[in-house]
ZAMARGU-4260 file (C-alpha; in steps of 0.2 Angstrom, whole numbers, plus 5000, padded with zeros to 4 digits):
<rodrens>
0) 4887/5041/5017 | 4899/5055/5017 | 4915/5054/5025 | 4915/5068/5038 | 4899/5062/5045
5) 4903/5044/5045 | 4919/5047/5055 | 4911/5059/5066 | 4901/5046/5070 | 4915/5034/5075
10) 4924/5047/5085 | 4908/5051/5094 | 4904/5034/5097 | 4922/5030/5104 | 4923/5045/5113
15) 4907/5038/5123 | 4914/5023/5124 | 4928/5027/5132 | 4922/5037/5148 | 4918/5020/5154
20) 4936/5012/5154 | 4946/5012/5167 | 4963/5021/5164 | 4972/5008/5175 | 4966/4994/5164
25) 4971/5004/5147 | 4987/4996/5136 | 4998/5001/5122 | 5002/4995/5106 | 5016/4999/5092
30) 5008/5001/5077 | 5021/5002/5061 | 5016/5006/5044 | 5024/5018/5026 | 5022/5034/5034
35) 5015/5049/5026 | 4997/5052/5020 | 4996/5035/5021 | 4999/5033/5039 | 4987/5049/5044
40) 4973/5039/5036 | 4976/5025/5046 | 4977/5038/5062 | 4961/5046/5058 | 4951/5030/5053
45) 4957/5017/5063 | 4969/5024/5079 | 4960/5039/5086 | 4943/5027/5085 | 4952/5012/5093
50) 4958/5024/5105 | 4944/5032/5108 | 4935/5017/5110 | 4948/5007/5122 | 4958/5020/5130
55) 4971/5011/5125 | 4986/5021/5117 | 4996/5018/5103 | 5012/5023/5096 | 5015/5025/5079
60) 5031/5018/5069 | 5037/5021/5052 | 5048/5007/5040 | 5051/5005/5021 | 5043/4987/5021
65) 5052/4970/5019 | 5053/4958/5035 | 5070/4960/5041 | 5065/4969/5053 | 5053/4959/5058
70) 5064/4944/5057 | 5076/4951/5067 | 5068/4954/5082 | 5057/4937/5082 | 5075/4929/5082
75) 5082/4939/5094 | 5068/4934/5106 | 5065/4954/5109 | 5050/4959/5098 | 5044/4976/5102
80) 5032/4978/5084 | 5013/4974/5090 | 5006/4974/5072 | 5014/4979/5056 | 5005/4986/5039
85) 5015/4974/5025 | 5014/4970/5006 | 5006/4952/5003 | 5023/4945/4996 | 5032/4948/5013
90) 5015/4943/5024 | 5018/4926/5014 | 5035/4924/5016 | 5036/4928/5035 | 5021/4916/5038
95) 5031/4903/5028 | 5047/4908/5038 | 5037/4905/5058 | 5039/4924/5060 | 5019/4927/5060
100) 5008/4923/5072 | 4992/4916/5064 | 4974/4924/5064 | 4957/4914/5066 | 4947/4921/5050
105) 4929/4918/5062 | 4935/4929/5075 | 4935/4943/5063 | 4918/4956/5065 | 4905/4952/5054
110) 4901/4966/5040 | 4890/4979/5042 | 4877/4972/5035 | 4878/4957/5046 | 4889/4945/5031
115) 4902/4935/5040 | 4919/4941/5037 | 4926/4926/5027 | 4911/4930/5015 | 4912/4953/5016
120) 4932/4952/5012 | 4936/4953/4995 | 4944/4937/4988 | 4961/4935/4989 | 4963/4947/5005
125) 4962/4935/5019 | 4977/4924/5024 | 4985/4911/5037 | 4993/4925/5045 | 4987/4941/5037
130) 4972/4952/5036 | 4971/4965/5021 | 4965/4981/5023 | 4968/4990/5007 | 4970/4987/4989
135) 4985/5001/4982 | 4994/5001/4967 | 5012/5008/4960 | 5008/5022/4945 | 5017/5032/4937
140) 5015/5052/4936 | 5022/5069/4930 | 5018/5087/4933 | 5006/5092/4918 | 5011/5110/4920
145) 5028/5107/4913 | 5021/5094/4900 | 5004/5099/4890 | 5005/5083/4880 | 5011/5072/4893
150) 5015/5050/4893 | 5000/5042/4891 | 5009/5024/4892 | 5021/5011/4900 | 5031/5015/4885
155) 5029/5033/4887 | 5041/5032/4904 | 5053/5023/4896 | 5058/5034/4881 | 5068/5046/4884
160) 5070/5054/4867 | 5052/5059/4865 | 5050/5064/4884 | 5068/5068/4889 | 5072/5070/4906
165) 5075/5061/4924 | 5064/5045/4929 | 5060/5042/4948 | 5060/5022/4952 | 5058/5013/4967
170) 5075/5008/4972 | 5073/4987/4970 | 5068/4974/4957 | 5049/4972/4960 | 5038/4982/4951
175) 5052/4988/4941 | 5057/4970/4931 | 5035/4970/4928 | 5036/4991/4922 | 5052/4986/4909
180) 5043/4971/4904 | 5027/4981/4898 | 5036/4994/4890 | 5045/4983/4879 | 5027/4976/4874
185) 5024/4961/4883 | 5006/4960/4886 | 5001/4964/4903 | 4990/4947/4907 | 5007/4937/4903
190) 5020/4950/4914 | 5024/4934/4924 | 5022/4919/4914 | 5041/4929/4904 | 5047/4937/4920
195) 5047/4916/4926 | 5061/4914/4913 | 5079/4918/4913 | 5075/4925/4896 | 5061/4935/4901
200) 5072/4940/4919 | 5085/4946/4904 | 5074/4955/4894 | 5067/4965/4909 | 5084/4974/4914
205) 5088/4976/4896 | 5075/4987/4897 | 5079/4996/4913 | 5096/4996/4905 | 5088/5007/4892
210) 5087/5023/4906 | 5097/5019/4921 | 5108/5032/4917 | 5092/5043/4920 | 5085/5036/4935
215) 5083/5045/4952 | 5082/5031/4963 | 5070/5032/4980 | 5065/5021/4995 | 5053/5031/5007
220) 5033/5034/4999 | 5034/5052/5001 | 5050/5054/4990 | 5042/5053/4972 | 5029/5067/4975
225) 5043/5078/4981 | 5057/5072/4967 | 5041/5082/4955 | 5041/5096/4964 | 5057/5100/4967
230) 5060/5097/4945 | 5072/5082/4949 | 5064/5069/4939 | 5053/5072/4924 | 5041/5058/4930
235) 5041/5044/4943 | 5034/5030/4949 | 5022/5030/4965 | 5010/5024/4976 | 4996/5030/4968
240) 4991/5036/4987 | 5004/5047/4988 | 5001/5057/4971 | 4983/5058/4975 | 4989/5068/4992
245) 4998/5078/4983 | 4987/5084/4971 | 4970/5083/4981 | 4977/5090/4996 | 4994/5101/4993
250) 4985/5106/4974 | 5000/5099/4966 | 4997/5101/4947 | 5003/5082/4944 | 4994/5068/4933
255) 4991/5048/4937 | 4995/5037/4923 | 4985/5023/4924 | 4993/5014/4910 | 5002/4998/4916
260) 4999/5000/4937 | 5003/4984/4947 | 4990/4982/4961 | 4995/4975/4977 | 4988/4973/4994
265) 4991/4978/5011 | 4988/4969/5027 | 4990/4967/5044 | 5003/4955/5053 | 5008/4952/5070
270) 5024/4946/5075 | 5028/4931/5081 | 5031/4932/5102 | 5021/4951/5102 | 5022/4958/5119
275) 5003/4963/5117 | 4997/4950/5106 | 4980/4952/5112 | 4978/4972/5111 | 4986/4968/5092
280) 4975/4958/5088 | 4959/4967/5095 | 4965/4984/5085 | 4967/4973/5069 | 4949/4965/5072
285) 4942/4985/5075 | 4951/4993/5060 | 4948/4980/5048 | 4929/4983/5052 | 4917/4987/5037
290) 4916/5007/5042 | 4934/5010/5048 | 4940/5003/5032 | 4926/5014/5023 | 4933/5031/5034
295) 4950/5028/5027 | 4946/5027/5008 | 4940/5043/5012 | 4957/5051/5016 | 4967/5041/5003
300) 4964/5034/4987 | 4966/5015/4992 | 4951/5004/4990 | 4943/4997/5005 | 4945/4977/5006
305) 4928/4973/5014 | 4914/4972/5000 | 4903/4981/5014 | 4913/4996/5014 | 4911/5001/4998
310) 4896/5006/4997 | 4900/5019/5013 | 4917/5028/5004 | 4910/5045/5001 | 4920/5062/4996
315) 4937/5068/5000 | 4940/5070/5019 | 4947/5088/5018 | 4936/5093/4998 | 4918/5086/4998
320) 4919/5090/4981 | 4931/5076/4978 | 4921/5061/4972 | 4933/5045/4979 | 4927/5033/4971
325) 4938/5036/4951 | 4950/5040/4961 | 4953/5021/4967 | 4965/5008/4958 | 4950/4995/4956
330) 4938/5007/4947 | 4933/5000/4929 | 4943/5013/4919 | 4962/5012/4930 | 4961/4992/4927
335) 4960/4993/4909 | 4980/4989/4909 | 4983/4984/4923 | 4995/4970/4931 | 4991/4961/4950
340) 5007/4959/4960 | 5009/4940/4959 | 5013/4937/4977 | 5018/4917/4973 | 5032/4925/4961
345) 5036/4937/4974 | 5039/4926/4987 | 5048/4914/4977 | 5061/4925/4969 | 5064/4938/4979
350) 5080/4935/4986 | 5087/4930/4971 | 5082/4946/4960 | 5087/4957/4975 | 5105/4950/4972
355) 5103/4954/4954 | 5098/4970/4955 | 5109/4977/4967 | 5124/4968/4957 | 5116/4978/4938
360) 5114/4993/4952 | 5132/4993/4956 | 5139/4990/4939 | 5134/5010/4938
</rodrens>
């Protein structure tokens, strides 16, 4: 099905739906996610549907992930986040920490096709407290007009004698202690069987050693595709989301490596104590549907977690002539080299490799 008619066909349905609710009985939820391209495709397949739909409003927040936040305000008592879009590694830890509340699997919609939801979700998505709703990954790309014969590898990015110039990473240890590890030829399938050593932990920011004096450090998703624009950094890493915007719908002449990505999940968590728990958790239940999911593939290049919805992902939103489907990190050819987050590791030793890359950060 292609996209436009697909969420036409969701507008019009909600539009419909929604003559018959009464304005006096309408809610509001905070929704928080990454921002960007990433959050427009969340408004246009999941917020102005649900909207439509309910009548309910919804305001939008942006954050740069992590559960302090979150933690902060379920402590204070004061939690004014309805439902919040987070990587799995922090949905586990703030459902070990009572900072979640928890979601009944069988309440969620069955699929499209009618296959209950515990069976439609890819495996891996569903948790205690969590509901994925995309599978994303962290890349790494540079602008092919300023490099005919660009990186092709992991390795690539890391040497900067035979591709001189500034690196863009993502200011923290995740993703970054994996990146080094692979560059320096460790296989990926056996990234996190070295990283779980004080040997391997070593190894890793030796590596990163190897550029830091090259590195252009960002927080925020939209940063990398703008550090390429502008010519600050030579390459960077990325959500792969965020490059594909660029390139599909500003026509930025930048190019994906798919060498060494590190595919992650993103899902849906409520706060422990929401003040709208209910409205929370009925949006999460309607966006985590097998065609809202299936709309939002279409605007970004983040695969659907619902095995129904794939077979609804169309073209490009804005460029029919876009095929989506290369375009996501689980097609065949992006996973040749390709690392899953380990959220267990994750969860584990975060703390303790955040204290250790902001103490090699701040040896300068």
């Amino acid at each position: 099905m292609k996209l436009k008619s697909l969420t036409a066909s969701i507008l019009a349905a909600g539009i419909l739906a929604a003559t018959s609710v009464n304005a006096a009985d309408a809610g509001a939820i905070t929704v928080v996610s990454w921002g960007g391209a990433y959050t427009k495709s969340q408004v246009e397949a999941y917020h102005k549907p649900w909207v439509a739909e309910t009548g309910n409003t919804i305001k939008s927040e942006d954050y740069n992930g992590g559960i302090a936040e979150i933690k902060a305000q379920v402590e204070a008592g004061n939690v004014s986040w309805d439902i919040v879009d987070v990587e799995l590694s922090d949905a586990i830890r703030a459902c070990d920490e009572g900072l979640l509340e928890t979601i009944d699997h069988a309440s969620l919609p069955k699929g499209a096709d009618g296959t209950p939801a515990t069976e439609d979700f890819i495996k891996g998505t569903l948790y205690e407290c969590a509901v994925a709703n995309i599978v994303w990954s962290t890349i790494f790309a540079y602008d092919k007009s300023k490099m005919k014969d660009g990186p092709k590898t992991m390795a690539d990015f890391f040497d900067t004698k035979k591709f001189p110039g500034k690196r863009g990473l993502r200011k923290g240890a995740k993703v970054n202690l994996e990146f080094a590890l692979m560059a320096d030829g460790v296989a990926a399938k056996d990234v996190y069987e070295v990283l779980a050593t004080p040997e391997g932990v070593d190894r890793a920011f030796a590596k990163l050693d190897t550029i830091k004096g090259d590195v252009v450090w960002w927080e925020a998703g939209a940063q990398p595709p703008q550090l390429l624009a502008d010519g600050e950094v030579t390459m960077t890493t990325a959500y792969n989301g965020r490059i594909f915007n660029a390139v599909a719908g500003e026509k930025k002449p930048f190019e994906i490596v798919w060498d060494g990505q590190i595919w992650d999940l993103d899902l849906w968590v409520i706060p422990k104590g929401a003040k709208n728990k209910d409205l929370a958790m009925d949006f999460l239940k309607f966006s985590t549907g097998t065609k809202p999911l299936a709309a939002q593939a279409s605007w970004i290049s983040y695969g659907p977690a619902r095995k129904s919805s794939g077979p609804l992902v169309g073209n490009y939103a804005t460029d029919d002539t876009i095929d989506m489907a290369p375009q996501m990190p689980t097609n065949p050819a992006n996973l040749a080299n390709a690392v899953q987050s380990n959220f267990e590791f994750w969860a584990d030793n975060a703390d303790q490799l955040k204290e250790r890359f902001n103490a090699w950060l701040a040896k300068g």
